[in-house]
DSSP file (Angstrom, degrees, kcal/mol; ACC not computed):
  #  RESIDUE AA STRUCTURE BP1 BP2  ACC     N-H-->O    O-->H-N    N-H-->O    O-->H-N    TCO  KAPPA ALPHA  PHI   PSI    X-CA   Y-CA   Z-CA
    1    1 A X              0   0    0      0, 0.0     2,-0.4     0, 0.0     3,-0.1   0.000 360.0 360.0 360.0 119.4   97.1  126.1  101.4
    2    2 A X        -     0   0    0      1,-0.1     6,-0.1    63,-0.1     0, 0.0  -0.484 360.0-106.8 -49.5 112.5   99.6  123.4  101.9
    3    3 A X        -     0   0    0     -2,-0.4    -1,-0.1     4,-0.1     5,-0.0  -0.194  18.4-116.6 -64.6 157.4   99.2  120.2  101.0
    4    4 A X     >  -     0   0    0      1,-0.1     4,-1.2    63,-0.1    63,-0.1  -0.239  40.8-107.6 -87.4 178.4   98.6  117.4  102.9
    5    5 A X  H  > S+     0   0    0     61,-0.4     4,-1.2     1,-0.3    -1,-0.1   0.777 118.5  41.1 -82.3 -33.4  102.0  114.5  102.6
    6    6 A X  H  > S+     0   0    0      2,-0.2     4,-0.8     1,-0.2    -1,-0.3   0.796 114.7  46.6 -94.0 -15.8  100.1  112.1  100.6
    7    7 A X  H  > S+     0   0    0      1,-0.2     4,-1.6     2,-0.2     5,-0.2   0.797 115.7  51.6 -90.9 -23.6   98.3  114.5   98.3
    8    8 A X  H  X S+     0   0    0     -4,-1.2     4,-2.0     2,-0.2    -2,-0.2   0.816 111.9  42.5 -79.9 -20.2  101.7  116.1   97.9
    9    9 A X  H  < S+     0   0    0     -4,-1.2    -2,-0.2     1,-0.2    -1,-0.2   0.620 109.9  58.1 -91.4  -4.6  103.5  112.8   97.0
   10   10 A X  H  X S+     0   0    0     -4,-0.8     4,-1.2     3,-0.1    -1,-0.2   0.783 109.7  45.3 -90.9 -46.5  100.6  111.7   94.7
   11   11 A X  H  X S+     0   0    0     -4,-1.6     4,-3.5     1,-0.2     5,-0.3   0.846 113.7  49.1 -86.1 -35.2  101.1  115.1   92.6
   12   12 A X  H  < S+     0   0    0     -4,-2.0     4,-0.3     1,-0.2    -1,-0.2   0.693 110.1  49.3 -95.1   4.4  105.0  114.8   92.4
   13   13 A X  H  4>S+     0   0    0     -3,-0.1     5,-1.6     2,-0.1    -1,-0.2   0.833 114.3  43.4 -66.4 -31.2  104.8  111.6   91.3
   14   14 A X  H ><5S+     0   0    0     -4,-1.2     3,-1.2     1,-0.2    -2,-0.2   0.717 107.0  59.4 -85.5 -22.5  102.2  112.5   88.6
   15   15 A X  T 3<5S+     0   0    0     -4,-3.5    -1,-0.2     1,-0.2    -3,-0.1   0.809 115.2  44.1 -86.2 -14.7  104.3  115.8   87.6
   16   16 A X  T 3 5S-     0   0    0     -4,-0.3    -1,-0.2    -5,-0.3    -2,-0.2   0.241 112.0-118.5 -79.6  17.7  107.1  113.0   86.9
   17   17 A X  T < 5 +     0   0    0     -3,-1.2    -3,-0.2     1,-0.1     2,-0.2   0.632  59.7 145.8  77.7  -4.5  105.3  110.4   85.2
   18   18 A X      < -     0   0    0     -5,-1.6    -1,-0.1     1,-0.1    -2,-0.1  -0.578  35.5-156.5-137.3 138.6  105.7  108.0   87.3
   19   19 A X     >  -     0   0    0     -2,-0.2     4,-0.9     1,-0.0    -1,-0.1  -0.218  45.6-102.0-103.7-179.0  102.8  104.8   88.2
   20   20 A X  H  > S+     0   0    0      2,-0.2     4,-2.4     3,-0.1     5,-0.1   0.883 120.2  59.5 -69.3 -41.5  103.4  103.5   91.3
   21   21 A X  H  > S+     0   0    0      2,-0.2     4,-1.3     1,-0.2     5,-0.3   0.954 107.3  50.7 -32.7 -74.6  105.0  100.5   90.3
   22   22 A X  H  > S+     0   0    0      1,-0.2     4,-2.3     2,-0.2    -1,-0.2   0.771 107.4  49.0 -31.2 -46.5  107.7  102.7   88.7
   23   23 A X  H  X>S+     0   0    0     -4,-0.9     4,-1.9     1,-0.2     5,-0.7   0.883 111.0  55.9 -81.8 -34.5  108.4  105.1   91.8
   24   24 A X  I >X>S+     0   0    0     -4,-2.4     4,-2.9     2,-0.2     5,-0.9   0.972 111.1  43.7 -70.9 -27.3  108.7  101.7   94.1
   25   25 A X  I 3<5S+     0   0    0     -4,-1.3    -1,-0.2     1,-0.3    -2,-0.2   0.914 116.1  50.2 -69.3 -59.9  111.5  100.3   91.6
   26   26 A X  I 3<5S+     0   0    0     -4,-2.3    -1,-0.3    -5,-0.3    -2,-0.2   0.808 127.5  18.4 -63.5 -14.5  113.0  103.5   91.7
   27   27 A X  I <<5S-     0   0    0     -4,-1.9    -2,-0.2    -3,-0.5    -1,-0.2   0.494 102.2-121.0-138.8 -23.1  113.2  104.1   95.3
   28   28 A X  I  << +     0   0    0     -4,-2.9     2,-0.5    -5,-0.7    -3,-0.2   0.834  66.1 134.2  61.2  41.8  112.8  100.2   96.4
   29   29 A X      < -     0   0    0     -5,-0.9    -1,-0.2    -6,-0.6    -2,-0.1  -0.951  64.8-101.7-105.9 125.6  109.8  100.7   98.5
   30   30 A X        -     0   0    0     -2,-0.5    -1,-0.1     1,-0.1    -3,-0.1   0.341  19.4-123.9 -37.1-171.1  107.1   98.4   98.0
   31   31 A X  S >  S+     0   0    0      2,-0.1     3,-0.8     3,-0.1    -1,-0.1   0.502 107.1  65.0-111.7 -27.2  104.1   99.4   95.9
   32   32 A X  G >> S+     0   0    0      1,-0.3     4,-2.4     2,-0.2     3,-0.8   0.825 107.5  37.0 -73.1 -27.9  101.8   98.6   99.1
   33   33 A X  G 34 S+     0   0    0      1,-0.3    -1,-0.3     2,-0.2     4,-0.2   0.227 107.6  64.7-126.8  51.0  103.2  101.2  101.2
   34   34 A X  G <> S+     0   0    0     -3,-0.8     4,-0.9     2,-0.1    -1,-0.3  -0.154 114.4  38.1 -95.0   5.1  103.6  103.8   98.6
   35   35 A X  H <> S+     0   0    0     -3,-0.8     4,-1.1     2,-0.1    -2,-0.2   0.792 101.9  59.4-134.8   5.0  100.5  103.6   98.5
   36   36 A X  H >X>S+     0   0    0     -4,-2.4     4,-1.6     2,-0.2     3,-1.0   0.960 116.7  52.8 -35.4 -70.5   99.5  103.1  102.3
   37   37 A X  H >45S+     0   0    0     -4,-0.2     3,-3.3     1,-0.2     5,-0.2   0.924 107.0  47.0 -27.0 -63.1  101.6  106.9  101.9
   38   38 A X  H 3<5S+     0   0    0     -4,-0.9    -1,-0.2     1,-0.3    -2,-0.2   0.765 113.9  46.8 -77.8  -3.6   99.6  108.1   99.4
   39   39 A X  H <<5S-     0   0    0     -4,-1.1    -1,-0.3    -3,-1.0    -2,-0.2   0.505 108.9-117.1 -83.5   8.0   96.4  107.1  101.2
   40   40 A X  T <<5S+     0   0    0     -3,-3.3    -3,-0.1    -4,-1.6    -2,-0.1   0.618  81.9 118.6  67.0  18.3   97.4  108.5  104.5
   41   41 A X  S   <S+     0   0    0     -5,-0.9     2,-0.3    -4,-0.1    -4,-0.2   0.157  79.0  27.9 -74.4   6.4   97.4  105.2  106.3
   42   42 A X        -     0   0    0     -6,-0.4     2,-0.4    -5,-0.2    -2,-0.2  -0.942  66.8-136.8-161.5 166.6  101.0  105.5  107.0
   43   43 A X        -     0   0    0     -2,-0.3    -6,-0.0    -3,-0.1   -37,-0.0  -0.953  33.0-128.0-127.2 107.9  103.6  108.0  107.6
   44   44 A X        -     0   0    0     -2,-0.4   -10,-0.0     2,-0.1    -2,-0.0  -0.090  31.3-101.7 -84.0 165.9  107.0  107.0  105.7
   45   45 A X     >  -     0   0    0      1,-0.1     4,-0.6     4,-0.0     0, 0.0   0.473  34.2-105.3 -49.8-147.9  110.6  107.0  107.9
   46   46 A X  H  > S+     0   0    0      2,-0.1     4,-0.9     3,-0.1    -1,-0.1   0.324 123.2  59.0-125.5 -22.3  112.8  109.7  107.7
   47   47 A X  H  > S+     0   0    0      2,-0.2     4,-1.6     3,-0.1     5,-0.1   0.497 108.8  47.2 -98.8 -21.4  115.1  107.6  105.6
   48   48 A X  H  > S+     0   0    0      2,-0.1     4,-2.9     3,-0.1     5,-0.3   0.933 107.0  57.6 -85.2 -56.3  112.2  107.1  103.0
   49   49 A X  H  X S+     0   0    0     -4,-0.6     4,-2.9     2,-0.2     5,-0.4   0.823 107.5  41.8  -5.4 -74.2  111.5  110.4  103.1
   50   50 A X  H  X S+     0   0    0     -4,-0.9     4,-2.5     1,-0.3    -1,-0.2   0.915 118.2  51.2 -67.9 -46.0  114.7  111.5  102.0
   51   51 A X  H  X S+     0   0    0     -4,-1.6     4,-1.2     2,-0.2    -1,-0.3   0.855 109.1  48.7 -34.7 -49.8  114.8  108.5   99.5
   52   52 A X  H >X S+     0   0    0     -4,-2.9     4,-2.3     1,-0.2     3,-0.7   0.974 107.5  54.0 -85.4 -56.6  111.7  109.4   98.2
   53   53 A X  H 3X>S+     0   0    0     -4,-2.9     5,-1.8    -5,-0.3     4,-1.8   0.900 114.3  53.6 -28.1 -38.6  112.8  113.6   97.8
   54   54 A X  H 3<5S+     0   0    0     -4,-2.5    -1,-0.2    -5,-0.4    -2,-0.2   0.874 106.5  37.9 -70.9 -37.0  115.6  112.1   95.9
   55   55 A X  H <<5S+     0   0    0     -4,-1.2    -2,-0.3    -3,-0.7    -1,-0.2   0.593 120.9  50.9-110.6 -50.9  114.4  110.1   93.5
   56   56 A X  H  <5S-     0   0    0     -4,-2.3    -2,-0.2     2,-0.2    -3,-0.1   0.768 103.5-135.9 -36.8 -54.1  111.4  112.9   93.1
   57   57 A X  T  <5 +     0   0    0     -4,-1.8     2,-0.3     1,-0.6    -3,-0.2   0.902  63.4 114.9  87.0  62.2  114.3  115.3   92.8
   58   58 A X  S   <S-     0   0    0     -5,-1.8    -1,-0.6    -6,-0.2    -2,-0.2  -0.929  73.7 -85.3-135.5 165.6  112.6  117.9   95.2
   59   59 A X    >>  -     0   0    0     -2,-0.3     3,-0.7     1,-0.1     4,-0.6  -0.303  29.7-122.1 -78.8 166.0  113.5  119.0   98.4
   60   60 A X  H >> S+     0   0    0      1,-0.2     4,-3.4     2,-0.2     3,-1.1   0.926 106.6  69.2 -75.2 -14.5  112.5  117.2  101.1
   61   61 A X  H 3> S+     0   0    0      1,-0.2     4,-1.8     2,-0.2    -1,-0.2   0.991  98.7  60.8 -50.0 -52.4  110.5  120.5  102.7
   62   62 A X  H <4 S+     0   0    0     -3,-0.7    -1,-0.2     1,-0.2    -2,-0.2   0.796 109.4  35.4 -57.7 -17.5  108.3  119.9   99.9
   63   63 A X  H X< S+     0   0    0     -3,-1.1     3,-0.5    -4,-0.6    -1,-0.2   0.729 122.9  39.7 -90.5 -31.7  107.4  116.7  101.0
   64   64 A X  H >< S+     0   0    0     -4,-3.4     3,-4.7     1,-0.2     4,-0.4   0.866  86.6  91.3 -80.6 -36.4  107.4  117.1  104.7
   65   65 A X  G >< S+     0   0    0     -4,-1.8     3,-0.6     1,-0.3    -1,-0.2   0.638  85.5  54.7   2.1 -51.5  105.8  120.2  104.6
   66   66 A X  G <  S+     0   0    0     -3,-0.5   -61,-0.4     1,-0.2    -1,-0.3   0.497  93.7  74.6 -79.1 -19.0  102.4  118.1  104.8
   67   67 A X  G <         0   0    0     -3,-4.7    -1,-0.2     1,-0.3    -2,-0.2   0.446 360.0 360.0-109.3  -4.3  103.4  116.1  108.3
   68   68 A X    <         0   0    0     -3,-0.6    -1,-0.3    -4,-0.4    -2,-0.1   0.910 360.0 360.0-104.8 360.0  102.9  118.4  110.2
């Protein structure tokens, strides 16, 4: 079973360590819609995406995987 975008971006933050706070500093997305993502009230760009895959340091199938 595949995870859904936000359940997947909630676990690969947590298999980095990372609070929320921390992943918006790193990636310089606000802390309110990382976490509109990770409650699945919003669906991030395509340029956050890729941002957020980077900074994750997965590829970005692993994240998108979930959108559809």
């Amino acid at each position: 079973m595949k995870l859904q975008f936000q359940e997947q971006l909630k676990t690969l933050r947590s298999e980095k360590n990372l609070s929320i706070e921390e992943l918006s500093l790193r990636t310089q997305v606000s802390m309110e819609k990382l976490t509109a993502y990770e409650n699945g009230e919003q669906i991030p760009s395509t340029q956050t995406i890729l941002i957020l895959s980077t900074v994750l340091e997965v590829p970005v199938s692993n994240l998108i995987d979930g959108l559809h």
